[in-house]
Backbone as ProteinMPNN parsed JSONL, in Angstrom:
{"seq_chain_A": "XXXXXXXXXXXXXXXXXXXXXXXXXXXXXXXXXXXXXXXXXXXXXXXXXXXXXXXXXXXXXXXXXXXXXXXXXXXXXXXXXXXXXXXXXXXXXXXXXXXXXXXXXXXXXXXXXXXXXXXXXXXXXXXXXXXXXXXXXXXXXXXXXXXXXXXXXXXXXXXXXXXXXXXXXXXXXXXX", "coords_chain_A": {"N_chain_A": [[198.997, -64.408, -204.15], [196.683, -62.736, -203.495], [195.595, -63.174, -206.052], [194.64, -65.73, -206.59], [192.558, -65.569, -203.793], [190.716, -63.631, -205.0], [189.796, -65.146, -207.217], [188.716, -67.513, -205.649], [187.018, -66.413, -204.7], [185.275, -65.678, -206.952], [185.228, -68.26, -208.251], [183.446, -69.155, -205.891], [180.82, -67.602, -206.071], [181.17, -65.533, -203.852], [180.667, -61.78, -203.27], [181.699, -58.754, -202.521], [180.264, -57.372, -199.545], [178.935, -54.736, -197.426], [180.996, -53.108, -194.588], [181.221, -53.338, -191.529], [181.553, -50.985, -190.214], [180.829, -49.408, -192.199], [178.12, -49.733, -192.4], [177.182, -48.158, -189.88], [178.168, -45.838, -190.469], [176.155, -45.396, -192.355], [173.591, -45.404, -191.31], [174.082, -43.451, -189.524], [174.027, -41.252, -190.72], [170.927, -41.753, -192.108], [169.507, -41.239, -189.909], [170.326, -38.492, -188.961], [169.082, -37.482, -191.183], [166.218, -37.899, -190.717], [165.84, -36.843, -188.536], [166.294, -34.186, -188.738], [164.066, -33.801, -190.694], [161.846, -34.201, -189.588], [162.006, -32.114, -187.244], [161.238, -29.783, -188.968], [158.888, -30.897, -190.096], [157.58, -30.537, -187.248], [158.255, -28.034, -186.965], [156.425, -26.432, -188.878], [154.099, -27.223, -188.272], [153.663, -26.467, -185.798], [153.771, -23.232, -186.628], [151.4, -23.514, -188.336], [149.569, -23.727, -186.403], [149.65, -21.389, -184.817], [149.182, -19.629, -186.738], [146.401, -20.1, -187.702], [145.108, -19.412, -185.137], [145.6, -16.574, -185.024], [144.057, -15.988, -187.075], [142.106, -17.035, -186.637], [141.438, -14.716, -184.817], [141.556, -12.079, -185.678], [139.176, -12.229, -188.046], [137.415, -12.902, -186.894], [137.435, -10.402, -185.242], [137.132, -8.625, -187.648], [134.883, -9.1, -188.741], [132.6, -8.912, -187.295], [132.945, -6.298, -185.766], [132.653, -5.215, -188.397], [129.768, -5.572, -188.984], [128.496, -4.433, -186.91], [129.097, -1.831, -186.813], [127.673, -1.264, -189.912], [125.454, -1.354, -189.174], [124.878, 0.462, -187.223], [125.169, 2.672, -188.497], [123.13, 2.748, -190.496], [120.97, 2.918, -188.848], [118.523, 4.891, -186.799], [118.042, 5.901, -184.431], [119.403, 4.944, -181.315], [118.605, 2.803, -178.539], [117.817, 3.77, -175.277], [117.04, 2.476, -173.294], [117.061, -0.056, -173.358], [119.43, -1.235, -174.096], [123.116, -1.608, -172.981], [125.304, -0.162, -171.386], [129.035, 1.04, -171.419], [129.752, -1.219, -169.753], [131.293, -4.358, -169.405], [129.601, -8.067, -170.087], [128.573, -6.043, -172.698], [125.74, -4.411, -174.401], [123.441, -3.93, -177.105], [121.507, -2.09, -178.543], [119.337, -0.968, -181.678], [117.031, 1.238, -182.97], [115.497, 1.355, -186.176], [113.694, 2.311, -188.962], [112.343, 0.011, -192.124], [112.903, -0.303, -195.558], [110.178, -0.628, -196.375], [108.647, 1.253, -194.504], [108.054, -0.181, -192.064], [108.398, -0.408, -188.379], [111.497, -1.388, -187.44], [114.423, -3.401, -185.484], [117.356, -3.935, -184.222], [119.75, -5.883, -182.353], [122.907, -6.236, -180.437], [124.405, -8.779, -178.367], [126.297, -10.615, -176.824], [126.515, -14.212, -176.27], [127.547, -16.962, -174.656], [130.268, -16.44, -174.676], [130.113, -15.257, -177.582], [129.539, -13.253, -180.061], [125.822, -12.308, -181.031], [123.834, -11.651, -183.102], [120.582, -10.17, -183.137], [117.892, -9.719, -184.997], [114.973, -7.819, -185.106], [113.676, -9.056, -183.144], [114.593, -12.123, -183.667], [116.947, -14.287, -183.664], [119.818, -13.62, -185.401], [122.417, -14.909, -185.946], [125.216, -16.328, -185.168], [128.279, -13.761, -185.079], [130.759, -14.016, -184.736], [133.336, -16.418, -185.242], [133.603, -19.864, -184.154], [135.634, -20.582, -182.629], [136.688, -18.393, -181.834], [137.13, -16.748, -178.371], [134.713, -13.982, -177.356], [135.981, -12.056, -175.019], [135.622, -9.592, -174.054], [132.893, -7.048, -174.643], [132.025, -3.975, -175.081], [130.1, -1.306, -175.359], [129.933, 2.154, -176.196], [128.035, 4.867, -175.642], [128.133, 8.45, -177.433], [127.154, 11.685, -177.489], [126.362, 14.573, -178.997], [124.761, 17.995, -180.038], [124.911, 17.723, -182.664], [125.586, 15.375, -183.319], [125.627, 11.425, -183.172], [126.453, 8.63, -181.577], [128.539, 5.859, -181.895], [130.711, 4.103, -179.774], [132.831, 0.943, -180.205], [134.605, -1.255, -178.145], [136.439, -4.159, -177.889], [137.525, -7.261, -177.025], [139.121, -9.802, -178.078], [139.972, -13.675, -177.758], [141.892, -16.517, -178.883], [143.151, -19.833, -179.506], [145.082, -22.38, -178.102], [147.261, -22.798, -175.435], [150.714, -22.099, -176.065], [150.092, -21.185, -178.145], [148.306, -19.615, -178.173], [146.692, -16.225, -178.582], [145.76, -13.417, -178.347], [143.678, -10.169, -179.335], [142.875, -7.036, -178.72], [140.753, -4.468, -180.219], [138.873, -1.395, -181.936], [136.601, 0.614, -182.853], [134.705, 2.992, -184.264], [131.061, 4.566, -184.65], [128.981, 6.324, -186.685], [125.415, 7.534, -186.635], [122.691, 7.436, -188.718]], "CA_chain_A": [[198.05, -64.917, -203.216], [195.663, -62.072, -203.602], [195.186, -63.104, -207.235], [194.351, -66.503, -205.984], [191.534, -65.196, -203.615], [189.876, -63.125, -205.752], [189.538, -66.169, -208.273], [187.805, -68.061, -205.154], [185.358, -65.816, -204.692], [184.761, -65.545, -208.234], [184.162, -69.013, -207.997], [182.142, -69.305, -205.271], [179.699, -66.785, -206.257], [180.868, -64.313, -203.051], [180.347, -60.585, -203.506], [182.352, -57.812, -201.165], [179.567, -56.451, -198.891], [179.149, -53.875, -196.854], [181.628, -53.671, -193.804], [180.108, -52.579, -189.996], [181.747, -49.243, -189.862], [180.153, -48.591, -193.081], [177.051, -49.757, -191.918], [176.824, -47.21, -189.138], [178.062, -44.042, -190.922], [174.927, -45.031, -193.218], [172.218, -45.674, -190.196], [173.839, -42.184, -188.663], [173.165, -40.097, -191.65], [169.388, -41.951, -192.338], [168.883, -41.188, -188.766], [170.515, -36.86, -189.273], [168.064, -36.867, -192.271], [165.172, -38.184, -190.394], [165.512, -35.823, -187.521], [165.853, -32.973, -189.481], [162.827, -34.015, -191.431], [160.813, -34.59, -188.369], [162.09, -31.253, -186.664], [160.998, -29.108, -190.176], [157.192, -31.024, -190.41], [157.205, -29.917, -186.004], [157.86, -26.058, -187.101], [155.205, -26.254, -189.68], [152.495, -27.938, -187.457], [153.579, -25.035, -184.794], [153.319, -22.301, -186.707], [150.255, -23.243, -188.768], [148.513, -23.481, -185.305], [150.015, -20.022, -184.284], [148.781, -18.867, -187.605], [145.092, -20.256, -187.128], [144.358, -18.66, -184.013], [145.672, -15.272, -184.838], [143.644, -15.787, -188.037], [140.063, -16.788, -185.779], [141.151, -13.645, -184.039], [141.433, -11.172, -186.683], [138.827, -12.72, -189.276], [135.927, -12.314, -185.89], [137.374, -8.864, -185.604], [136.834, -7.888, -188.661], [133.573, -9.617, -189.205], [132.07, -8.225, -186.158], [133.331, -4.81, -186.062], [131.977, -4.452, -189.722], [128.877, -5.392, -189.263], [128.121, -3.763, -186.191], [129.229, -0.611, -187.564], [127.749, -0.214, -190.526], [124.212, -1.574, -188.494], [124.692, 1.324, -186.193], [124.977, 4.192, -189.686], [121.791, 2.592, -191.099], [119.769, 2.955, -187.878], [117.794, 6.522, -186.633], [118.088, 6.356, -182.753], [119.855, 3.613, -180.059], [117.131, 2.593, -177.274], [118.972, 3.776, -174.169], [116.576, 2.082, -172.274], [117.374, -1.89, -173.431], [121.213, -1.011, -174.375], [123.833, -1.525, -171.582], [126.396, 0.528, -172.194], [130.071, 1.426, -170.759], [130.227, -2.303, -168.86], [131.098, -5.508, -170.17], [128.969, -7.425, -171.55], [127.62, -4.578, -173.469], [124.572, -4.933, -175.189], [123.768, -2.472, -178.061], [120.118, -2.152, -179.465], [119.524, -0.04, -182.361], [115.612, 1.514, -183.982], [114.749, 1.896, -187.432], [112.332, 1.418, -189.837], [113.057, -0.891, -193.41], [112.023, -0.047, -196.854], [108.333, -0.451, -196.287], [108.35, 1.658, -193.31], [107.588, -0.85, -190.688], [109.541, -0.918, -187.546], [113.434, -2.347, -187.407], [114.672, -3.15, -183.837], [118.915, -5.026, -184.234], [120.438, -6.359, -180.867], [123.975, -7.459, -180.145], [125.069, -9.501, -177.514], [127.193, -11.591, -176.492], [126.323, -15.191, -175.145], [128.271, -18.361, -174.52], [131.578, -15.605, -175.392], [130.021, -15.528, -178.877], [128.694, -12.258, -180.594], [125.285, -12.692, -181.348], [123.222, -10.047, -183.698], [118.819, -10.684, -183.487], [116.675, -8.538, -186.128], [113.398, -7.516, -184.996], [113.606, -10.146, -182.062], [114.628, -13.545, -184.375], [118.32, -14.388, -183.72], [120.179, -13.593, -187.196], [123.311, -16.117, -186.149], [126.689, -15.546, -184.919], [129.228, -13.164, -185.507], [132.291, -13.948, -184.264], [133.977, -17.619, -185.384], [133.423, -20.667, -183.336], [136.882, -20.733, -182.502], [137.173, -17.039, -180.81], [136.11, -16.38, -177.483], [134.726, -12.816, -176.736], [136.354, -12.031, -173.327], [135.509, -8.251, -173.407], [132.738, -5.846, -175.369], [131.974, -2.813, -174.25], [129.71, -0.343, -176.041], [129.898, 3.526, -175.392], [127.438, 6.133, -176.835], [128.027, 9.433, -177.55], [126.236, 12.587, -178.256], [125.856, 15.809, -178.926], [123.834, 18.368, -180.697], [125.095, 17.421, -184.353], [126.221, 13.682, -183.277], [124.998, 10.537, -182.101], [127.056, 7.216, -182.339], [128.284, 4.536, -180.815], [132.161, 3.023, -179.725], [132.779, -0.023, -180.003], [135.556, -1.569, -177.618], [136.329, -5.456, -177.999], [138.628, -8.481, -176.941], [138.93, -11.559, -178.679], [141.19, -14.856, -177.626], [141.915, -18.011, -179.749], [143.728, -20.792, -179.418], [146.095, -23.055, -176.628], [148.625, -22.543, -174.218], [151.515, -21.971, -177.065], [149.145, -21.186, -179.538], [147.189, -18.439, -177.877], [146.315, -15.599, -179.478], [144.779, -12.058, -177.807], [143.47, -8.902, -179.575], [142.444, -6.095, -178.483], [140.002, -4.282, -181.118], [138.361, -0.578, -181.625], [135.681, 1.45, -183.949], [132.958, 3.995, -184.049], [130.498, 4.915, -185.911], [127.826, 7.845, -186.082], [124.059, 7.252, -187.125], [122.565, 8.888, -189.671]], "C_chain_A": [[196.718, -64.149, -203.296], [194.958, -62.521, -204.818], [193.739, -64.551, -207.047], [192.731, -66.599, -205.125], [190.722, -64.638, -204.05], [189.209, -64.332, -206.848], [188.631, -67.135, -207.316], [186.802, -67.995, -205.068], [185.032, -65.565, -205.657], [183.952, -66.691, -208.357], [183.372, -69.467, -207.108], [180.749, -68.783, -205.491], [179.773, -65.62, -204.733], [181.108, -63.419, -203.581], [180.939, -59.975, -202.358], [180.486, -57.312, -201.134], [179.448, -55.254, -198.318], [179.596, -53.767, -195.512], [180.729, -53.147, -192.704], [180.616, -51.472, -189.894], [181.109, -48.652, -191.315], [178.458, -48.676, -192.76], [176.038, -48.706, -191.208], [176.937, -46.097, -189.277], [176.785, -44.438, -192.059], [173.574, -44.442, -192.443], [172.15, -44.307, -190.073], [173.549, -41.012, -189.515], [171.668, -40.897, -192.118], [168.919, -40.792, -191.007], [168.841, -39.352, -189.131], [169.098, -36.84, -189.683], [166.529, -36.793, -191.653], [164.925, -37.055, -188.734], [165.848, -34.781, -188.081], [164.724, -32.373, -189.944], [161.599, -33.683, -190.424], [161.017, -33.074, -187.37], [161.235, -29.79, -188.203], [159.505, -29.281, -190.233], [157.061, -30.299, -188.844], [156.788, -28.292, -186.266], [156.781, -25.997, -187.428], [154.353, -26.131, -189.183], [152.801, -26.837, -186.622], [152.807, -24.11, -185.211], [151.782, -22.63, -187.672], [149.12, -23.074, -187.669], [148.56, -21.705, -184.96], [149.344, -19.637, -185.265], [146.63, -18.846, -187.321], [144.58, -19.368, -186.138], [144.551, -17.324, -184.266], [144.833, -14.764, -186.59], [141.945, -15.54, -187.656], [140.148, -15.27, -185.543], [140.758, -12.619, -184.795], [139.967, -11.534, -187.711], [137.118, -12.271, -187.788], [136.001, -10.825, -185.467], [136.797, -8.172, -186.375], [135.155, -8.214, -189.102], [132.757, -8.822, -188.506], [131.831, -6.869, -186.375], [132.594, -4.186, -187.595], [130.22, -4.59, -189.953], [128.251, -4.766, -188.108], [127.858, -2.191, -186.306], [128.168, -0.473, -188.71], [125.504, -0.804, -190.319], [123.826, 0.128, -187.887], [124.388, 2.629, -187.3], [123.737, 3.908, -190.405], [120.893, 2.947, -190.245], [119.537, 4.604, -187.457], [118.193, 6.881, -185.091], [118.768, 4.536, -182.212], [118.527, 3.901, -178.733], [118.285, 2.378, -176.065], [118.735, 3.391, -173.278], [117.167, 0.599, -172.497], [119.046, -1.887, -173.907], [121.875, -1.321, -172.979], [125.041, -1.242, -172.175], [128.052, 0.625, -170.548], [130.759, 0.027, -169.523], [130.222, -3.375, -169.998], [130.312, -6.856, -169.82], [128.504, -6.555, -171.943], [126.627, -5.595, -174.308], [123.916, -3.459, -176.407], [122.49, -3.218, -179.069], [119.942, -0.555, -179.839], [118.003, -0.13, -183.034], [115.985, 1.936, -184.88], [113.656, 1.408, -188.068], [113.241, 0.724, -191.095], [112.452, 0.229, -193.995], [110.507, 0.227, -196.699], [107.829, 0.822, -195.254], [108.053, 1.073, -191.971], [108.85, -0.819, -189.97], [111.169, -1.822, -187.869], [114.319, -2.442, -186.583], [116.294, -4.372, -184.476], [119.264, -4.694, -182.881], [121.579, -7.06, -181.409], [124.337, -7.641, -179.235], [125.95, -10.145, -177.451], [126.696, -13.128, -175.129], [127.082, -16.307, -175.654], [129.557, -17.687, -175.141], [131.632, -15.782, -176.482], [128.972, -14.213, -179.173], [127.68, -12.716, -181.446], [124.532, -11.14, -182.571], [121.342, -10.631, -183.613], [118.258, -9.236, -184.245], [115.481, -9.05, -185.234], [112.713, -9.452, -183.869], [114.191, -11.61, -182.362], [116.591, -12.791, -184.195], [119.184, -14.558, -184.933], [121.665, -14.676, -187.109], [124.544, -15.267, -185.354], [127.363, -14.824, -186.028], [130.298, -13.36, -185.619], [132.232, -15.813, -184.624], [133.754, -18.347, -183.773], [134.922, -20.902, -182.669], [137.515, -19.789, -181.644], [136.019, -17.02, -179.785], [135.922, -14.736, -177.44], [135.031, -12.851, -175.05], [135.706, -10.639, -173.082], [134.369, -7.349, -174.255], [131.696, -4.872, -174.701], [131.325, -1.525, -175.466], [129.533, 0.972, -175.327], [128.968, 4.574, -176.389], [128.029, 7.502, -176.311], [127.781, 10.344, -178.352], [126.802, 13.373, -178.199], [124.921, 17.222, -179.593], [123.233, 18.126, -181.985], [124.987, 15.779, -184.039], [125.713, 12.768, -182.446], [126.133, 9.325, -182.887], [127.351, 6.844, -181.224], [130.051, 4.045, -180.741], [132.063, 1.935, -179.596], [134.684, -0.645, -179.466], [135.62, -3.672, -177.407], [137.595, -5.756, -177.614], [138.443, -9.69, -177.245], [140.515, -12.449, -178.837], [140.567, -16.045, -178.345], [142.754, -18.611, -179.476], [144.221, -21.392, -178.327], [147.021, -23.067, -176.402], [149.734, -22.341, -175.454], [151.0, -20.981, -178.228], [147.975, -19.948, -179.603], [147.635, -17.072, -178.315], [145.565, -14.444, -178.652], [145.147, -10.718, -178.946], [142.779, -8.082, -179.063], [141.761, -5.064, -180.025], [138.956, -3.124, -181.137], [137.597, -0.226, -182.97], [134.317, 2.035, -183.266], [132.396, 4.142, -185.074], [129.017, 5.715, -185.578], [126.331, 6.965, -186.733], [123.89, 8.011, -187.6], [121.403, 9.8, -189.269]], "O_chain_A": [[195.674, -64.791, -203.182], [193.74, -62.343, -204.817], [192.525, -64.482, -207.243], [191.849, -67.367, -205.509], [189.622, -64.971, -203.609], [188.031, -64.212, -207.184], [187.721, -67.684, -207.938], [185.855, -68.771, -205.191], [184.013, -64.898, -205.484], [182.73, -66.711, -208.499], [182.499, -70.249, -207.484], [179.722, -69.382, -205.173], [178.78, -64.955, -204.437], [181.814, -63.616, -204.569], [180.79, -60.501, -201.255], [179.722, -57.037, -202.06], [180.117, -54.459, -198.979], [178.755, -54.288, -194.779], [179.65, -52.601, -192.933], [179.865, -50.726, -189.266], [180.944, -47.438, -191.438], [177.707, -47.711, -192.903], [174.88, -48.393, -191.487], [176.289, -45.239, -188.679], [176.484, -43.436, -192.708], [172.82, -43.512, -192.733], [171.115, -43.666, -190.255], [172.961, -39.997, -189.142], [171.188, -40.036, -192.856], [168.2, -39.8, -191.13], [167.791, -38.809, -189.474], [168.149, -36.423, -189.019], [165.742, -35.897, -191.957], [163.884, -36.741, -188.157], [165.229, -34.015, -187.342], [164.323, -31.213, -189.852], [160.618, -32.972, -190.642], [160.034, -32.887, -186.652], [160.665, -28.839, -187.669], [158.773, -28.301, -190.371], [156.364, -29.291, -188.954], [155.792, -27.609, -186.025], [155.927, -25.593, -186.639], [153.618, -25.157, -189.343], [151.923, -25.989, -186.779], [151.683, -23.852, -184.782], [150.995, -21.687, -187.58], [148.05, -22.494, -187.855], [147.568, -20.979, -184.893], [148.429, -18.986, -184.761], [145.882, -17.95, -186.93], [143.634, -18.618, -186.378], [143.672, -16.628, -183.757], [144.937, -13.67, -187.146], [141.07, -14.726, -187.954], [139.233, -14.536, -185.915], [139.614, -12.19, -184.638], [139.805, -10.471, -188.309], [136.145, -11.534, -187.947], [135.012, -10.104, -185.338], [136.049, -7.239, -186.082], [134.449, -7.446, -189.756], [132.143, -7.961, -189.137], [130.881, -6.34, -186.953], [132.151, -3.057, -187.806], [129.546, -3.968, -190.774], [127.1, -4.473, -188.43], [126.859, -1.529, -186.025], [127.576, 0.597, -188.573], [124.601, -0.618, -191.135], [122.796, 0.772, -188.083], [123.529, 3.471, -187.04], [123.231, 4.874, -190.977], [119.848, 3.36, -190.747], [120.359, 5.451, -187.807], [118.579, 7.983, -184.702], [118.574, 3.412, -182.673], [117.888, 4.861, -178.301], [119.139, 1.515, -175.861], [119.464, 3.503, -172.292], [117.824, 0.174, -171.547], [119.626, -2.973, -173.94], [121.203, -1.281, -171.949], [125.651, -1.786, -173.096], [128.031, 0.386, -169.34], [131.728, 0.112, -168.768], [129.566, -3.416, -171.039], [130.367, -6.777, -168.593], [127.649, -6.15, -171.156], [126.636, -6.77, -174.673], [124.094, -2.248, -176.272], [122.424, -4.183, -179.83], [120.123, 0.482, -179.202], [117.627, -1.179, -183.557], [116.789, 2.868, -184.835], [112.918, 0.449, -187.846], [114.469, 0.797, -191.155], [111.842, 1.198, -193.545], [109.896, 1.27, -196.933], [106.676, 1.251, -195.305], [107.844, 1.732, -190.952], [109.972, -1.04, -190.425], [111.493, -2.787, -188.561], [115.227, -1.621, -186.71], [116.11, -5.44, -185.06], [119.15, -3.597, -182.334], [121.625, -7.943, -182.265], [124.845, -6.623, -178.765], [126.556, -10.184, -178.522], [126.591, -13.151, -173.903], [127.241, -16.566, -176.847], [130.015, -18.27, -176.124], [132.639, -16.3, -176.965], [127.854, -14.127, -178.665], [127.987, -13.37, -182.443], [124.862, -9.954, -182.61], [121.095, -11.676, -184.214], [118.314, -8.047, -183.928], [115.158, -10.164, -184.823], [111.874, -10.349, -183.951], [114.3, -12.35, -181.384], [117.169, -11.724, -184.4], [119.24, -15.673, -185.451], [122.004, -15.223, -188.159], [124.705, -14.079, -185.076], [127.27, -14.969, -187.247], [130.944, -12.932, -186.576], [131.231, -16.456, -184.311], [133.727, -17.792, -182.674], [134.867, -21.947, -182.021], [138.485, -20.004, -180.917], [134.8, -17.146, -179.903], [136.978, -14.105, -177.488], [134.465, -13.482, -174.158], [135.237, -10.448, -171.96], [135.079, -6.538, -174.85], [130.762, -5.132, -173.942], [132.061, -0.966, -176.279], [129.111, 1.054, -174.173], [129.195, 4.925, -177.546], [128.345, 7.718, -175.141], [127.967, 10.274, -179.567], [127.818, 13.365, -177.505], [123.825, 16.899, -179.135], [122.085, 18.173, -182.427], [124.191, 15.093, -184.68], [125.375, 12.994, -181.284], [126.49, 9.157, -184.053], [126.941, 7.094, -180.09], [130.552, 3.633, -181.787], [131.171, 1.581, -178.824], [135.692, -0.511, -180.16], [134.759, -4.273, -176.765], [138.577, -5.02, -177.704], [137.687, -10.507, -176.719], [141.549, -12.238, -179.47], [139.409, -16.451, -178.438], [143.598, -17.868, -178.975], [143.75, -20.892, -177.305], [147.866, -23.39, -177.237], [148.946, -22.715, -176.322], [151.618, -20.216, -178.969], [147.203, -19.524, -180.463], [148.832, -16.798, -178.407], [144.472, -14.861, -178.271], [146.254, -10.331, -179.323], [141.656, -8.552, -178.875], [142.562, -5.055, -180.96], [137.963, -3.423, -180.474], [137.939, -0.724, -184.043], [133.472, 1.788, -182.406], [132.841, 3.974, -186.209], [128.271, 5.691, -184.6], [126.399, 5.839, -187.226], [124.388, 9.129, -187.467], [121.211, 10.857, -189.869]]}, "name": "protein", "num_of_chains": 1, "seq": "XXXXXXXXXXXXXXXXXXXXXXXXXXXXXXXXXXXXXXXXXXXXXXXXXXXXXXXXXXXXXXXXXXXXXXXXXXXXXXXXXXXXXXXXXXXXXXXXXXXXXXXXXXXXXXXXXXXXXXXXXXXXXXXXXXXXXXXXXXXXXXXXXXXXXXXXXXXXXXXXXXXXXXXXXXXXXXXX"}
């Protein structure tokens, strides 16, 4: 009898399909694969955000901090009159002369929680990434007979709620 049916469906032209319990152990491993997949691209997209912000943070650190510094070892005297020192914002103006000898007045601030630097009154651009806020900087001088320089105390936040990002950030540096 079996031989029989098989010879029907030969000639009919039917084909065994696929039954409904096979159906659904297929769907439920697409589905596994696809939430696996979809939990694996989530990490990624996480941490590349986590990475970003603690990259603004560091990358305006370092930018900052280096050029502030090595502003402050080129310059002759700090003007302790237009400086604001030991509160935050700090503000940190530095005299010299250039090459030629003429005057050389650098300012940094901080406006719109964005380190700014101006030469000789003209605003030379930001410092710090569009991406980091300055929350905190704080310049400190100190002297003494041999020494003059300058601390520099900073805080810089990046990113959102998950994704946020705080450093805290230090350096000095003497004048020559």
């Amino acid at each position: 009898m079996l031989e029989m049916l098989e010879r029907f469906k030969q000639y009919k032209g039917i084909t065994n399909g696929f039954s409904l319990v096979e159906m659904i152990i297929y769907i439920l491993i697409l589905v596994s694969l696809l939430v696996v997949i979809m939990n694996i691209t989530v990490s990624i997209v996480r941490s590349q955000r986590a990475v970003k912000a603690s990259r603004n943070v560091e990358n305006s650190a370092m930018i900052s901090l280096e050029r502030i510094t090595r502003e402050v070892r080129q310059m002759n005297d700090v003007s302790s009159t237009l400086s604001v020192f030991d509160t935050n914002p700090g503000t940190l103006v530095l005299n010299s002369t250039d090459i030629g000898g003429n005057p050389r007045t650098v300012e940094f601030y901080v406006a719109s929680s964005t380190i700014f630097m101006k030469e000789n009154g003209v605003v030379s651009g930001a410092l710090s990434q569009s991406d980091a806020v300055i929350t905190n900087l704080i310049f400190r001088h100190f002297s003494n007979a041999s020494v003059d320089g300058i601390r520099i105390e900073m805080t810089i936040e990046s990113g959102t709620s998950t994704y946020y990002r705080v450093g805290d950030f230090y350096s000095s540096a003497i004048l020559r």
